[in-house]
Backbone as ProteinMPNN parsed JSONL, in Angstrom:
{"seq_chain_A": "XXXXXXXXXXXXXXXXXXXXXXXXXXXXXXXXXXXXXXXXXXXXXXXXXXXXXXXXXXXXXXXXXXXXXXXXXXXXXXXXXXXXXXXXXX", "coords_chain_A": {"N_chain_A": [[50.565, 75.977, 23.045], [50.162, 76.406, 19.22], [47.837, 75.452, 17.204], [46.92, 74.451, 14.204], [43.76, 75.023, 12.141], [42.153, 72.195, 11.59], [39.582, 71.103, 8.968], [35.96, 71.526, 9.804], [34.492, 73.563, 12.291], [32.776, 72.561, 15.345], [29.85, 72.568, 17.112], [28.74, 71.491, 20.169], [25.916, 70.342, 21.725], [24.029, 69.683, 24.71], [21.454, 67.777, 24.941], [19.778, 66.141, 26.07], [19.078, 64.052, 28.828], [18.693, 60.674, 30.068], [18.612, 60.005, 33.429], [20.677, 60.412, 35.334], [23.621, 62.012, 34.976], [26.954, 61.123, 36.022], [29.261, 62.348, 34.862], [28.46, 64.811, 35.115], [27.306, 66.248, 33.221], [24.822, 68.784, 31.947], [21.367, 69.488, 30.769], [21.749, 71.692, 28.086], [24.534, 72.033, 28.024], [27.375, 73.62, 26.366], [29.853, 73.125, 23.856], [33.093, 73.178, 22.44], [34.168, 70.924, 20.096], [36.275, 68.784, 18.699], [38.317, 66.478, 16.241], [40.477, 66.674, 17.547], [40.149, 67.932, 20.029], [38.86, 67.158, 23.095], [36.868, 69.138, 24.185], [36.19, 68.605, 27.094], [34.146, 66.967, 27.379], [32.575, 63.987, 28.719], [35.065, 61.078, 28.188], [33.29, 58.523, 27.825], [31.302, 59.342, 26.565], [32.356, 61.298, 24.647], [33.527, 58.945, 22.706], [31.471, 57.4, 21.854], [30.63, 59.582, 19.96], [32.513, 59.634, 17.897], [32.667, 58.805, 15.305], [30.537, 60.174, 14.338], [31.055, 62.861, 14.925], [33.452, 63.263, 13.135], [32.708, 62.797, 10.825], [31.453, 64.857, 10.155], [32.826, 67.108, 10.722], [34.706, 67.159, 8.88], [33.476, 67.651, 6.121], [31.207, 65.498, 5.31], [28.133, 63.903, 5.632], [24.547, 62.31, 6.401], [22.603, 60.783, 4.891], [20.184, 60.109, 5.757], [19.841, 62.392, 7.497], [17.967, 64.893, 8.492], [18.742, 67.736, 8.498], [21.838, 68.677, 7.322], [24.283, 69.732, 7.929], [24.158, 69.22, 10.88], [23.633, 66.105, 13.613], [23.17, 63.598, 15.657], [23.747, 61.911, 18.65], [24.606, 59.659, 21.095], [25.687, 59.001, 24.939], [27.207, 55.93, 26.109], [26.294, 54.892, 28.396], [23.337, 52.632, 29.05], [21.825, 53.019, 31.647], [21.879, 56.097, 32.27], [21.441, 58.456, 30.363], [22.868, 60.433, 27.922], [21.921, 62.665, 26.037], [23.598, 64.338, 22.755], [23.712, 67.046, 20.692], [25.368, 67.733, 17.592], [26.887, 70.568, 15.607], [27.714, 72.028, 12.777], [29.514, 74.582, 13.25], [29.079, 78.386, 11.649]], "CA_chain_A": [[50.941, 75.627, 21.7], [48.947, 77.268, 18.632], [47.635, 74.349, 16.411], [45.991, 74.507, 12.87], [42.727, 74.096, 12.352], [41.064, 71.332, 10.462], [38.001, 71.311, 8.527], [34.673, 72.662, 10.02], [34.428, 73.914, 13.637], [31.91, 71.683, 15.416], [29.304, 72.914, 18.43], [28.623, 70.212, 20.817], [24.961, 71.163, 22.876], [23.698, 68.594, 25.467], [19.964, 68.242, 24.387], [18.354, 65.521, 26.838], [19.457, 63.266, 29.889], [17.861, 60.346, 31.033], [18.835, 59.559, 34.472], [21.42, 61.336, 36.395], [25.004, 61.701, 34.571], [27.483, 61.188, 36.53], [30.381, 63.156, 34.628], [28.103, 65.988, 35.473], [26.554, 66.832, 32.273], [23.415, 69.304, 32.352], [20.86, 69.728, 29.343], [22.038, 73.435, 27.418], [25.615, 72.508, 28.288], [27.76, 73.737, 24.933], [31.671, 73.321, 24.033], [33.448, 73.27, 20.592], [34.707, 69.708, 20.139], [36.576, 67.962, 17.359], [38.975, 65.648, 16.381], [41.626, 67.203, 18.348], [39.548, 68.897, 21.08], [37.175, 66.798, 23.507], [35.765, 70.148, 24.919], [36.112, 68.643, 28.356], [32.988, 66.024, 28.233], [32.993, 62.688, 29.387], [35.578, 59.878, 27.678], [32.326, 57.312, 26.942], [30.318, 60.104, 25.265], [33.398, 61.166, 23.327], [34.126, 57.926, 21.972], [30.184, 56.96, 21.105], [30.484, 60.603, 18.973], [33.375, 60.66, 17.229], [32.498, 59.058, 14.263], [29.693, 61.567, 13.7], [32.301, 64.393, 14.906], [34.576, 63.377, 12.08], [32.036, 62.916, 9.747], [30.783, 66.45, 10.272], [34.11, 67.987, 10.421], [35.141, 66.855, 7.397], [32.031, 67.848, 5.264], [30.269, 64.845, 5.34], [26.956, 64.023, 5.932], [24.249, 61.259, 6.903], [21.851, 61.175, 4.208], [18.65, 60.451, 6.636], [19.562, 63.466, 8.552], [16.793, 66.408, 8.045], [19.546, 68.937, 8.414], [22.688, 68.104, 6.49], [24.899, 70.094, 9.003], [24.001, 68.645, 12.043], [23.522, 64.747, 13.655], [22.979, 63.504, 16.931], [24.64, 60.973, 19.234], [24.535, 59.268, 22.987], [26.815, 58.073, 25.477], [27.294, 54.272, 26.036], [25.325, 54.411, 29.358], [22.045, 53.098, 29.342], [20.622, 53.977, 32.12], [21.677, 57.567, 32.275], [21.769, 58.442, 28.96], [23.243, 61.775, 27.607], [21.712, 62.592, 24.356], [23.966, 65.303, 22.246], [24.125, 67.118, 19.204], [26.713, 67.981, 16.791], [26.353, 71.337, 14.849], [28.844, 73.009, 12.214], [29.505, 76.181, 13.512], [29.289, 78.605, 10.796]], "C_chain_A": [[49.795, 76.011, 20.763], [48.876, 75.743, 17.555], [46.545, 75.023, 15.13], [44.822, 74.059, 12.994], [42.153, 73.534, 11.348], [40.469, 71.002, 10.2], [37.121, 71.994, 9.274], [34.695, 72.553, 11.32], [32.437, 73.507, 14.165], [31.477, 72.193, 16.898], [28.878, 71.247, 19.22], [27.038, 70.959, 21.669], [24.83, 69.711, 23.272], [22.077, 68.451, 25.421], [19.101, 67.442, 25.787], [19.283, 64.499, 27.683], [18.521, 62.419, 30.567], [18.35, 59.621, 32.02], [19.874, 60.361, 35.092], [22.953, 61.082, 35.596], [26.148, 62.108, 35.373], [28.898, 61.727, 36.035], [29.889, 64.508, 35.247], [27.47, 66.959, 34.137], [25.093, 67.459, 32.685], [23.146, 69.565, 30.764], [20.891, 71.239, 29.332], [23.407, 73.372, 27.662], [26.454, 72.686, 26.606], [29.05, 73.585, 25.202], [31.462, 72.873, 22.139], [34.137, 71.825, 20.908], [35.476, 69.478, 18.395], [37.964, 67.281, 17.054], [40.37, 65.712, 17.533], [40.998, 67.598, 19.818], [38.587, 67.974, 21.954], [36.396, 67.903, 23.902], [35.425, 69.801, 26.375], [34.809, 67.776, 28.645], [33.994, 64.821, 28.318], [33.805, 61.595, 27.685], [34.768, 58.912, 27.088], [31.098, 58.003, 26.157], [31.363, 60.623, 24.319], [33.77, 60.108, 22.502], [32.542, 57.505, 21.302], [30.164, 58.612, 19.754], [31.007, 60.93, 17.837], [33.435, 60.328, 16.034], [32.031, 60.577, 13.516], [30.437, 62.574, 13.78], [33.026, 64.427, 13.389], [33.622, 63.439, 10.884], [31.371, 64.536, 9.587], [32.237, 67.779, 9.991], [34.896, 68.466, 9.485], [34.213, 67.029, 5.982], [31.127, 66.797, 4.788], [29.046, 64.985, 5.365], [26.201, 62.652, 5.612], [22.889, 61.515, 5.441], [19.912, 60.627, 4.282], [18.322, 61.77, 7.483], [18.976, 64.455, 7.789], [18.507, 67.693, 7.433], [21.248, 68.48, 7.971], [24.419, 68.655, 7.368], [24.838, 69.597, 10.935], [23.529, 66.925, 12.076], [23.569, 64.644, 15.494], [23.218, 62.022, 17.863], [24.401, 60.867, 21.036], [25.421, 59.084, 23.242], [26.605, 56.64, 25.175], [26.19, 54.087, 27.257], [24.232, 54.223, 29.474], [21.347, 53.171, 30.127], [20.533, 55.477, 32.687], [21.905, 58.241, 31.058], [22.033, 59.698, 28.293], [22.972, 61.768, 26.192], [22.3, 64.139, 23.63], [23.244, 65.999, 21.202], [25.347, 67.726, 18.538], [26.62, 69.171, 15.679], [27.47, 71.996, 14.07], [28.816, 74.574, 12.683], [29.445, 77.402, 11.897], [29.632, 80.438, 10.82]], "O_chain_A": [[48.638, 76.015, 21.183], [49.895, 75.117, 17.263], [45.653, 75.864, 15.243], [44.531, 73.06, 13.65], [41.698, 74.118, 10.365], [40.104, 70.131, 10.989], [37.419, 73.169, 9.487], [34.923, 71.414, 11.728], [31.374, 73.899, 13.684], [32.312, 72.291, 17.797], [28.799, 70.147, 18.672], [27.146, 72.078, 22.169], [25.25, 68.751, 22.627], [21.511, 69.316, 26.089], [18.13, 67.914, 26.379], [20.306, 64.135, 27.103], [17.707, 62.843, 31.387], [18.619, 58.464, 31.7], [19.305, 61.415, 35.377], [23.409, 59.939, 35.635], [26.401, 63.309, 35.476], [29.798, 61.545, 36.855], [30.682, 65.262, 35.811], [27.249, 68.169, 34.185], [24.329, 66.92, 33.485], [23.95, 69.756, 29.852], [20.339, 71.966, 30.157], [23.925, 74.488, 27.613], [26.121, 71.901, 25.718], [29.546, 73.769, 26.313], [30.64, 72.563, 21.277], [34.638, 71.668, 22.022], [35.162, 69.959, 17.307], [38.844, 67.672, 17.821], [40.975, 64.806, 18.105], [41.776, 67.42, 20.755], [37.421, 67.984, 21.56], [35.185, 67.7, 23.99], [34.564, 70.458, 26.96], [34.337, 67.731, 29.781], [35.197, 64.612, 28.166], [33.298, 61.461, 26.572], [35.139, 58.365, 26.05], [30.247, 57.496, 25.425], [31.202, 60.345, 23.13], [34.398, 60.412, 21.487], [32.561, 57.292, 20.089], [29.584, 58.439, 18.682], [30.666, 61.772, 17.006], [34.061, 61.088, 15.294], [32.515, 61.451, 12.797], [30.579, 63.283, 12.784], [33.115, 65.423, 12.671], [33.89, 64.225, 9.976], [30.84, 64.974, 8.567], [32.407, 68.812, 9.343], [35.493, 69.517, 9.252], [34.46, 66.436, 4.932], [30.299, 67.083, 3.922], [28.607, 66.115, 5.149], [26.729, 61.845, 4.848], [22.431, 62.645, 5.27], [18.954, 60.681, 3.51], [17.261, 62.17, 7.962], [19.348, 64.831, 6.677], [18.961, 68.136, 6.378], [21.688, 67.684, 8.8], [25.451, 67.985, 7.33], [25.612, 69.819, 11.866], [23.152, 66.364, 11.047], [23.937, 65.495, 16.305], [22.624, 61.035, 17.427], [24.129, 61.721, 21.88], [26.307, 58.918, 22.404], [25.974, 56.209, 24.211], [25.299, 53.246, 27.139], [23.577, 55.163, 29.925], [20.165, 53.375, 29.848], [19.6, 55.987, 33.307], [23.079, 58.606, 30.997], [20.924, 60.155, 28.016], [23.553, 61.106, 25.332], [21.597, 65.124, 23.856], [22.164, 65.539, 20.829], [26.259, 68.186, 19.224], [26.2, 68.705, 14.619], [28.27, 72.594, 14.789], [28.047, 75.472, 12.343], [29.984, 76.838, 10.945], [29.947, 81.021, 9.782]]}, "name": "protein", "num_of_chains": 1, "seq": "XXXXXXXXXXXXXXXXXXXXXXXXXXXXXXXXXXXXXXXXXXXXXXXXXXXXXXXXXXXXXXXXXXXXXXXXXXXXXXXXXXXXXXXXXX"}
């Protein structure tokens, strides 16, 4: 099925891991994610993200973040802890 796409096309990278993630995440892993799309990670790092996803998608922005296009987000687990980021593709 071909779907529309809405607002800004969002990179997902996997920046830092502490402890062993058991979905199988590795640090440099990339996928396109966004409201529609998980990109195939894990269910409890998709749901800790998706504010920031939507807020990014939608041209938002955090107005502590350095870079006004990008923001950065964990899973829920703490003691293996998958640390993302979230980048507008452009």
């Amino acid at each position: 099925m071909e779907r529309k796409q809405h607002g800004k096309k969002i990179q997902l990278e996997v920046k830092s891991i502490k402890g062993h993630c058991n979905w199988g995440h590795k640090v440099g892993d990339q996928c396109e994610v966004s409201m529609h799309q998980t990109g195939g990670i894990c269910g409890a790092l998709f749901t800790n993200i998706n504010t920031r996803l939507h807020m990014l998608q939608f041209g938002g922005q955090y107005p502590w973040q350095p870079d006004p296009e990008a923001t950065r987000g964990e899973c829920t687990d703490p003691y293996n802890r998958v640390e993302v980021e979230l980048r507008v593709i452009k």
